[in-house]
C-alpha positions in Angstrom: 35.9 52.6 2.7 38.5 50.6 0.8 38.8 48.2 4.2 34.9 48.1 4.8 34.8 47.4 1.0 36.9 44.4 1.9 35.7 43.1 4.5 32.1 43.2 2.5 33.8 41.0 -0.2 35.1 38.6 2.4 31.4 37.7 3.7 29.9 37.3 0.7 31.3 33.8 -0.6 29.3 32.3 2.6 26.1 34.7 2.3 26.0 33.2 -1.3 27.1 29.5 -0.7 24.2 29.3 2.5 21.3 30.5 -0.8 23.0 28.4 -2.9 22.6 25.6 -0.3 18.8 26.7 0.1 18.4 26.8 -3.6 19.6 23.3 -4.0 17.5 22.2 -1.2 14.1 23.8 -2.6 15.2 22.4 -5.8 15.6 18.9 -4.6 12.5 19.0 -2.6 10.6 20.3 -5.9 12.1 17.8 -7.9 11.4 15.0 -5.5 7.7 16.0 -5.5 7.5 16.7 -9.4 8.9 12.7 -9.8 6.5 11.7 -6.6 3.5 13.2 -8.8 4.5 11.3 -11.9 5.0 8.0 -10.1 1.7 8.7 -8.7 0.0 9.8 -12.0 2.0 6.4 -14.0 0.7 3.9 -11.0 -3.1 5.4 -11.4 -2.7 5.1 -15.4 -1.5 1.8 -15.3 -4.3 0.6 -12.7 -6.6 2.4 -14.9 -5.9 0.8 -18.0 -5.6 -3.1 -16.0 -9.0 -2.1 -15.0 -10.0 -1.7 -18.7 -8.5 -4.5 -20.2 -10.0 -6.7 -17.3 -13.5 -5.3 -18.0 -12.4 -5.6 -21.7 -11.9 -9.6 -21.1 -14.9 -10.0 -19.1 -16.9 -8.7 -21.7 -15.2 -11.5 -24.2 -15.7 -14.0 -21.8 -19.5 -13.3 -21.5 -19.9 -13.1 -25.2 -18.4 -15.5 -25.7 -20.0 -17.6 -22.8 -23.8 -16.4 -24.1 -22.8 -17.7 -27.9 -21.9 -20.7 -26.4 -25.2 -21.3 -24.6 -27.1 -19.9 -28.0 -25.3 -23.0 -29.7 -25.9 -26.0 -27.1 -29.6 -24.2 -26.7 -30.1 -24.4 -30.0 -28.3 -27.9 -30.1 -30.9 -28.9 -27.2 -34.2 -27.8 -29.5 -32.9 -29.6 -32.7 -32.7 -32.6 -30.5 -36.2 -32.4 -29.3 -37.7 -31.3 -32.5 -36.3 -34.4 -33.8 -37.6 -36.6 -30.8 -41.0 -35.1 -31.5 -40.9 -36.1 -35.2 -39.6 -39.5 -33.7 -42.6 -40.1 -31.8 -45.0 -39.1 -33.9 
């Protein structure tokens, strides 16, 4: 028994480094798929908030583009309110 005992004791370093090996491999494959998810979930963020600020600066534009054509329209009827009082 003392022998078998032994010789039990001798195989086990490899029995243990070949699930260690298979440990660190599952736990490099999870790792690489945990950062491939975050990359992922960053990318989709960051498109998502260029996406806002883009609709964000159209919207300023076209406020901005409507006050301006409030101003020169009412620029344009000042001008012919005055041509009327001209003429008459």
């Amino acid at each position: 028994m003392g022998v078998n005992a032994f010789s039990n004791a001798s195989q086990t370093p490899s029995v243990y480094r070949e699930e260690t090996r298979l440990t660190k491999q599952f736990f490099e494959e999870l790792l690489d798929e945990k950062i491939n998810k975050a990359i992922q979930q960053a990318f989709e963020e960051g498109r998502q908030q260029g996406r806002e600020e883009i609709k964000e600066i159209i919207n300023k534009m076209e406020q901005r583009a409507k006050e301006r054509d409030d101003n020169l329209m009412s620029v344009i009827r000042s001008i012919q309110e005055e041509k009327k009082k001209l003429n008459n």
